[in-house]
C-alpha positions in Angstrom: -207.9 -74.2 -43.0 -205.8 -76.7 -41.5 -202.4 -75.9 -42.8 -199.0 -78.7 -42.4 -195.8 -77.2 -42.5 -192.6 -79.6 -43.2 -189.2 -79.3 -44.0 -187.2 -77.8 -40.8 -186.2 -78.8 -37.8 -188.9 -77.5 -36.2 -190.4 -74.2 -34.1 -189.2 -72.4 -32.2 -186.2 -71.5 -34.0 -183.1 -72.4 -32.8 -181.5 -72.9 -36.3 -182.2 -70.2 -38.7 -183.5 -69.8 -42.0 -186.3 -72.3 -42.4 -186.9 -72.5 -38.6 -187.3 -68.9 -38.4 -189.5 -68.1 -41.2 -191.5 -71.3 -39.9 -192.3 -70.1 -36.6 -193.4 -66.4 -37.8 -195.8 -68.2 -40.2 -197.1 -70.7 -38.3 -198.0 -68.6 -35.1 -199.3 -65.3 -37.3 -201.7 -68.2 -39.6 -202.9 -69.5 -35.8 -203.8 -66.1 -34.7 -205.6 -65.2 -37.7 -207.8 -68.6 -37.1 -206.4 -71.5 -39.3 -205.2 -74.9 -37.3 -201.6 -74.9 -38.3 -199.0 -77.9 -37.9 -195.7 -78.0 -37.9 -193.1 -80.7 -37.9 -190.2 -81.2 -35.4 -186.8 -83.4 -35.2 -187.6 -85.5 -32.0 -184.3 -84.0 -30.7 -185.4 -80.5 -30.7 -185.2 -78.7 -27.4 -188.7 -77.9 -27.0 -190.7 -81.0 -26.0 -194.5 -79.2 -25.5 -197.1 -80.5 -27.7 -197.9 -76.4 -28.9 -196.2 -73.3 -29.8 -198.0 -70.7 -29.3 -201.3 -72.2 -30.3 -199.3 -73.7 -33.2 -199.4 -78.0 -33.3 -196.2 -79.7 -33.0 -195.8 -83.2 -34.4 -192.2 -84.8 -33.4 -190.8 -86.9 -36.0 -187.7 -89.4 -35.5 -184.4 -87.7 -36.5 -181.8 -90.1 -37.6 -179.0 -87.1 -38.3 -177.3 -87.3 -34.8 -176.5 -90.4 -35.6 -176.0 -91.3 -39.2 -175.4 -87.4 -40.3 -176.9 -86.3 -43.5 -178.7 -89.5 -44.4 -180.8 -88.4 -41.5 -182.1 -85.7 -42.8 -183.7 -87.9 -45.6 -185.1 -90.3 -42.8 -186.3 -87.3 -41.1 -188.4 -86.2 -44.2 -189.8 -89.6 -45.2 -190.9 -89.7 -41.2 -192.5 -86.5 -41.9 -194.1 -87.7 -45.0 -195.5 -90.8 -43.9 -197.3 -89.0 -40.7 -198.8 -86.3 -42.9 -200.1 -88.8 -45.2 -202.4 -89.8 -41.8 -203.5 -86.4 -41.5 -206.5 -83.8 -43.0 -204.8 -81.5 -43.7 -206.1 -79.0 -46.5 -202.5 -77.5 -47.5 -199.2 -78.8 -46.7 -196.5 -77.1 -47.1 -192.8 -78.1 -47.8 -190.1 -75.5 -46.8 -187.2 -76.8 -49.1 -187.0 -79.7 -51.2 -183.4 -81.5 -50.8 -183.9 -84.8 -48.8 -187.9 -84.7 -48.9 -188.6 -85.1 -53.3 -186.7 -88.3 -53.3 -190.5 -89.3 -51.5 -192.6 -87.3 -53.7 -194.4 -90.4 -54.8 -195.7 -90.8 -51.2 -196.9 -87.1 -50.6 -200.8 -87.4 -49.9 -203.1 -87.2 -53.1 -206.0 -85.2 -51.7 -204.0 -82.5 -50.0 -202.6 -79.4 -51.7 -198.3 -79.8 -51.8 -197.1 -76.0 -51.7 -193.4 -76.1 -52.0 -191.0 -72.8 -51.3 -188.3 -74.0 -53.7 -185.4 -71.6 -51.5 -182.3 -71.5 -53.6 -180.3 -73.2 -56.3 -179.0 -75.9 -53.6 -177.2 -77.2 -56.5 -175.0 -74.4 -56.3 -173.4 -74.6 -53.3 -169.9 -75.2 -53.3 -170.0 -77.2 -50.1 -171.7 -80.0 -52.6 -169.4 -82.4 -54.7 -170.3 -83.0 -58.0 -172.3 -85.9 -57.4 -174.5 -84.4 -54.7 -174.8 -81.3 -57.0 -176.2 -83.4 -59.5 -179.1 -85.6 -57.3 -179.8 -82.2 -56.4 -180.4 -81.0 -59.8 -182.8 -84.0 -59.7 -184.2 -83.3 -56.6 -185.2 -80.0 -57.8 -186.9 -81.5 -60.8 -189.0 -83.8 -58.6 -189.9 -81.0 -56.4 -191.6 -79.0 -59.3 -193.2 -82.0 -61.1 -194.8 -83.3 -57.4 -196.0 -80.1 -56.6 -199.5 -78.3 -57.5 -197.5 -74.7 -56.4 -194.4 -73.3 -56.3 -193.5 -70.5 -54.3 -190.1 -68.5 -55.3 -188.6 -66.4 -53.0 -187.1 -64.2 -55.4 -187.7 -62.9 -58.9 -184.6 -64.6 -60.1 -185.7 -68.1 -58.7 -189.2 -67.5 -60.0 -187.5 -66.6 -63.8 -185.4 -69.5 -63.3 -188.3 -71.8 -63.1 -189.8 -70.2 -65.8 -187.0 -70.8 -67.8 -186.0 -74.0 -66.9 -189.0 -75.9 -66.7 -191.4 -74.1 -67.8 -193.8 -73.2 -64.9 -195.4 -70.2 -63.2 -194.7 -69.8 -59.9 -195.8 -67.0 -56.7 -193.3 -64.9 -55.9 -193.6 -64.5 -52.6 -190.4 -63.2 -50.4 -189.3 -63.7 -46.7 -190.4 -60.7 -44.3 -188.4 -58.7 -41.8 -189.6 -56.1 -39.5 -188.1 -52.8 -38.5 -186.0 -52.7 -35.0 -186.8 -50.0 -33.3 -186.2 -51.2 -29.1 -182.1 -50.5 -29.4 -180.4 -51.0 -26.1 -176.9 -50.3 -26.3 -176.4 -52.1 -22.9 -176.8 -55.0 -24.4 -173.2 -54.7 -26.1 -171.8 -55.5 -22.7 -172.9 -59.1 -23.0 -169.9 -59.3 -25.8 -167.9 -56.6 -24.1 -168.7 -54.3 -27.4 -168.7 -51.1 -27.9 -171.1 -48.5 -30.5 -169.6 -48.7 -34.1 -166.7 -50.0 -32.6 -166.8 -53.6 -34.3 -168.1 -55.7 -37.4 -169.8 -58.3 -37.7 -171.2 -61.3 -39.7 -173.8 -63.8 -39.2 -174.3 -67.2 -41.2 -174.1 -70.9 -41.2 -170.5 -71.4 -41.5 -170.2 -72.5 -45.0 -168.0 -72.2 -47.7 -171.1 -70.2 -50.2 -171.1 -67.8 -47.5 -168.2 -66.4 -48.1 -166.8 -66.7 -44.0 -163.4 -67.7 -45.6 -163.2 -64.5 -47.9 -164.6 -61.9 -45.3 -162.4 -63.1 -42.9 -159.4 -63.2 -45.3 -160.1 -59.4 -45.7 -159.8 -59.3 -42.0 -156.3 -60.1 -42.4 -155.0 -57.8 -44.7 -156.9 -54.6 -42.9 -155.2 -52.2 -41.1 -158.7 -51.6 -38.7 -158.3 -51.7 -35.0 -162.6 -52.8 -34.8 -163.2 -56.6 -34.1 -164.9 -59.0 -36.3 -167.5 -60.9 -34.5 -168.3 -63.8 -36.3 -171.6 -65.2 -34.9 -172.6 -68.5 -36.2 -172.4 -72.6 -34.9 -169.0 -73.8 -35.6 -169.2 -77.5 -34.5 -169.6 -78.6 -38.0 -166.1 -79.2 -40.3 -165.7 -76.2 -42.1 -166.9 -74.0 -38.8 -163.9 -76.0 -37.0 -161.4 -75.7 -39.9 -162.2 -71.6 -39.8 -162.1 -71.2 -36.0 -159.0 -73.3 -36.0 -157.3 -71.3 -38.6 -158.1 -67.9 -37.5 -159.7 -67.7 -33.8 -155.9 -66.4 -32.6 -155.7 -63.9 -35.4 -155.8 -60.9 -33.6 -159.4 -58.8 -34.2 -161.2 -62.0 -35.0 -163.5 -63.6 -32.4 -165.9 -66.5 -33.0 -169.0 -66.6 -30.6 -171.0 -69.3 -32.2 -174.7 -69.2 -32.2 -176.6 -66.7 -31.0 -180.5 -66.9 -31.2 -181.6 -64.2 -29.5 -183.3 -61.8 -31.8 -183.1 -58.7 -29.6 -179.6 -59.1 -28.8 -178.8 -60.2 -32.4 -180.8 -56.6 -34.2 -178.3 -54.6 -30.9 -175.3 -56.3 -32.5 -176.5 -55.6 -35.8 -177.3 -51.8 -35.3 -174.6 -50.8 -33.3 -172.4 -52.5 -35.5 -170.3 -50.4 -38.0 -170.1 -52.7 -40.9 -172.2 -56.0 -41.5 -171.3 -58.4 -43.7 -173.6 -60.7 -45.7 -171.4 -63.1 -47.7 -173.9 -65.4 -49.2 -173.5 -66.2 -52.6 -176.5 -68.4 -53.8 -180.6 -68.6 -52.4 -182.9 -66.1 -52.5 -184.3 -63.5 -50.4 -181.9 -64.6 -47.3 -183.8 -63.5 -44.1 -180.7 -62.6 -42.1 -181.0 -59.8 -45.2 -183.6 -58.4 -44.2 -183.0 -58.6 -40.3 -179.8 -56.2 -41.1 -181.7 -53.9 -43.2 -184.3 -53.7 -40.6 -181.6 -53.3 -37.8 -180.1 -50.3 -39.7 -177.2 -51.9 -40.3 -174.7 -51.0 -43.0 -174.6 -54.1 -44.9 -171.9 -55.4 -47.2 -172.8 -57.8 -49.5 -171.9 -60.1 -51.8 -171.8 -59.4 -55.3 -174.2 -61.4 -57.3 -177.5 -60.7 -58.4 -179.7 -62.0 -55.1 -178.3 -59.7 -53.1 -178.3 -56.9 -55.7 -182.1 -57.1 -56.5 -182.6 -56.8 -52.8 -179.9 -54.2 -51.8 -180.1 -52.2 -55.0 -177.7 -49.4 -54.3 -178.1 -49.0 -50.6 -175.2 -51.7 -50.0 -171.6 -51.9 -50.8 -170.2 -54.7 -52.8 -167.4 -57.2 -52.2 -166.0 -59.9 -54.9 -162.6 -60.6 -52.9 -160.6 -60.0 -50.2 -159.3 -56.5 -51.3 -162.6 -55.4 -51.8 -162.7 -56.5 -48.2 -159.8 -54.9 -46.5 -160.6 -51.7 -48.2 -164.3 -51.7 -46.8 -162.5 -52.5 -43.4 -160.4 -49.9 -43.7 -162.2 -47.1 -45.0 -166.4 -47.9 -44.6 -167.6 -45.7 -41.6 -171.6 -46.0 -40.5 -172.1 -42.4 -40.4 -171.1 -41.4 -43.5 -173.7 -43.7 -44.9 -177.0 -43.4 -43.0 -178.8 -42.7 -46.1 -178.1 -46.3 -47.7 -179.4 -47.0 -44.2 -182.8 -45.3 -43.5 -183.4 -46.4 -47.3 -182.9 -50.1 -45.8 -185.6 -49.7 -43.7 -187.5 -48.3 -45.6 -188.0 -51.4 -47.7 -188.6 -53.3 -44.8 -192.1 -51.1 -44.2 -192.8 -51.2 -47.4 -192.2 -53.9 -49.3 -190.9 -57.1 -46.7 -193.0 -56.5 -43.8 -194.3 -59.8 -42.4 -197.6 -58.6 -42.4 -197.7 -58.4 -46.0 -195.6 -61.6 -46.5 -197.9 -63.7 -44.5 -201.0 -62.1 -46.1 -199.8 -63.6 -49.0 -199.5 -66.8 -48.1 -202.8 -67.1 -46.5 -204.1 -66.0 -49.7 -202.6 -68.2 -52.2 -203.5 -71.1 -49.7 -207.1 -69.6 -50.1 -206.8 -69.6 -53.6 -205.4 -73.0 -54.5 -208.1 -74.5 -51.6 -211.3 -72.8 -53.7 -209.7 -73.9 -57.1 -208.8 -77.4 -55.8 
């Protein structure tokens, strides 16, 4: 098959999310024989025509210089090269700034479209963005031939709302076995000795809240907040809280082994998001054996189930702080992993994406 894959910034990942799950799919789909493509902002730091054996197409990014307009520019760009291409599937990663073009996806190719959260949710959106993006979600689903739903509650919302079937189909993570506690000394860290969090910083995520809770602990551990900060709300919360003692922003890391060492050695990880799906950073810290706390809400539940703690404010915080201790938990833990193996591995995640694409290609 020859497989387009839009809707990031592009591969390798230096971003998150998306990226990520882009580049494990695209370079597993090459080395099982398809001729995969994948779609970069011009201004992405790799410049080399492949990716390990993966085609990259560079596509003019406008968002450096007109912000999130760009992103929409970016997508049409996308759109309007793919509609030059053979390929047999294309598919979209995300909806937000690429359904306003639905109209101009190509007719003779299969549109797959990973419909990732309730963007409409986020509390980073006024009510006017929230509301294109209720549309936008609506011209995703009409303009596509399949949905994909990362979770089971985005695949009943669909059903629900409008009505159609879609695959559930959730991200993967693998189990992180090569630990190297040396690599703590890169952050001057030491074993269980710190917390940790890793996310874009925005407000859905919870940063405020978790770091609120910081505040009111009595703990003597660090919170290492790993994450870009050069955006608004990253600047607002590193101005407000970078000279609170026990905080310390690092910004972005992307690193995987160094990242899965922070989060195993760390002795309490905190996953604040409050709407998507299955969030990959998730299932990283499951596969790291960290002890995760979550948010409360039903995403993170259905994933977690009990082998998580639960926070809905910042006393739930503090007291997690000052009380939650890794080894009195490595049950919740090797369960963690567990689910990794058996139910996210990539192997199995992949597999099932190369087989719906076979499926929709031989009923096309």
């Amino acid at each position: 098959m020859k497989i387009g894959i839009l809707g990031t910034r592009g591969i390798p990942n230096h971003y998150g999310g998306f990226e990520q799950f882009a580049e494990f799919l695209s370079t597993e789909l090459v080395s099982r024989g398809h001729e995969v493509w994948v779609y970069n902002s011009h201004k992405h730091e790799y410049q080399e025509a492949q990716f390990k054996g993966v085609n990259i197409i560079r596509s003019y990014d406008a968002e450096h210089k007109v912000g999130t307009v760009g992103q929409f520019i970016y997508d049409f760009n996308c759109i309007r090269d793919a509609r030059s291409r053979d390929f047999d599937i294309l598919l979209q990663l995300g909806y937000t700034s690429s359904s306003v073009w639905a109209r101009l996806l190509p007719k003779k190719q299969i549109i797959i479209t990973n419909m990732d959260g309730l963007e409409w949710k986020r509390s980073k959106f006024n009510k006017a963005v929230q509301g294109f993006l209720k549309r936008a979600e609506k011209w995703a689903v009409k303009s596509s031939d399949h949905l994909i739903s990362d979770s089971i509650g985005i695949q009943g919302y669909l059903q629900n709302k409008y009505n159609v079937e879609s695959d559930y189909i959730p991200y993967g993570a693998e189990v992180f076995d090569s630990t190297d506690r040396s690599k703590l000394s890169q952050l001057e860290l030491k074993e269980n000795e710190f917390d940790m969090l890793i996310a874009r910083l925005e407000p859905e995520n919870s940063i405020e809240m978790i770091l609120e809770g910081r505040v009111l602990s009595k703990t003597k551990r660090e919170l290492i907040v790993v994450g870009n900060y050069d955006r608004s709300f990253g600047t607002y919360l590193k101005g407000k809280y970078s000279k609170v003692e026990g905080i310390r922003f690092v910004g972005g890391i992307y690193d995987q082994n160094l990242l899965n060492n922070l989060r195993h050695y760390s002795n309490l990880y905190f996953h604040g998001h409050q709407v998507g799906g299955t969030n990959p950073s998730l299932l990283e810290a499951m596969g790291a054996g960290a002890l995760i706390a979550a948010h409360k809400n039903d995403f993170n539940k259905t994933i977690l189930k009990e082998n998580g703690f639960y926070f809905e404010n910042e006393e739930d915080l503090r007291d997690l702080m000052d009380f939650a201790q890794k080894r009195d938990n490595l049950s919740r833990i090797e369960a963690n992993r567990e689910a990794i193996k058996n139910q996210y591995n990539w192997n199995k995640i992949i597999t099932a994406y190369e087989d719906l694409f076979i499926k929709a290609l031989e009923n096309k």
